[in-house]
C-alpha positions in Angstrom: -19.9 4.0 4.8 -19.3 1.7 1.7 -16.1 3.6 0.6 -14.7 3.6 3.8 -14.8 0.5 4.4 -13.2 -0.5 1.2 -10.5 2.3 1.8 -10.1 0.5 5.4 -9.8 -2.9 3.4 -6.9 -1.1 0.6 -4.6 0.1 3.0 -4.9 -3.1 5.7 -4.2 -5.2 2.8 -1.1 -3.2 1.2 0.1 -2.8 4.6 -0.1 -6.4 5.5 1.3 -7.6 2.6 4.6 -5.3 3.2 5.4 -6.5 6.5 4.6 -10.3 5.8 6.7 -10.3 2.4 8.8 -7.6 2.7 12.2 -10.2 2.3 10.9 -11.8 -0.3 10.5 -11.0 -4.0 7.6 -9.0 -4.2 8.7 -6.1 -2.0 12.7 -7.7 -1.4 13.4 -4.8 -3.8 12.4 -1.8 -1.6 15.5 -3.0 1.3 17.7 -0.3 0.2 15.3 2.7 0.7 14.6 5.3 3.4 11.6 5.6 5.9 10.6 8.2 3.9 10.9 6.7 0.6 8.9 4.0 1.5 6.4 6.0 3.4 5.7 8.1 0.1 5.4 5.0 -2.1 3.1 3.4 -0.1 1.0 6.8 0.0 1.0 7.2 -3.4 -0.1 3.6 -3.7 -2.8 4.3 -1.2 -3.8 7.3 -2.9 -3.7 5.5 -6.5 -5.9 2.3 -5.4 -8.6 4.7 -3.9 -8.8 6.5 -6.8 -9.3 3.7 -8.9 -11.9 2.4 -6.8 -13.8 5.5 -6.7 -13.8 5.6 -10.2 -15.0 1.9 -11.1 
């Protein structure tokens, strides 16, 4: 239930940040790609932060 919730937490957070910030500098950069560009960053991302939360 633990990991869930912090996987719940990862991805609400990554995804908020994008849409509140996404024409500013920290994700400004990223206006030139594809759905589907984006879409596998942010997976990866996800997939990245979970794994690095398991492991800790």
């Amino acid at each position: 239930m633990g990991t869930i919730l912090a996987v719940l937490i990862i991805i609400t957070a990554v995804l908020l940040d994008f849409f509140i910030y996404v024409d500013r500098k920290r994700w400004g950069w990223m206006k030139s790609w594809t759905k589907y560009q984006k879409g596998l960053f942010f997976s990866s991302f996800i997939v990245v932060a979970i794994l690095f939360y398991i492991t800790i």
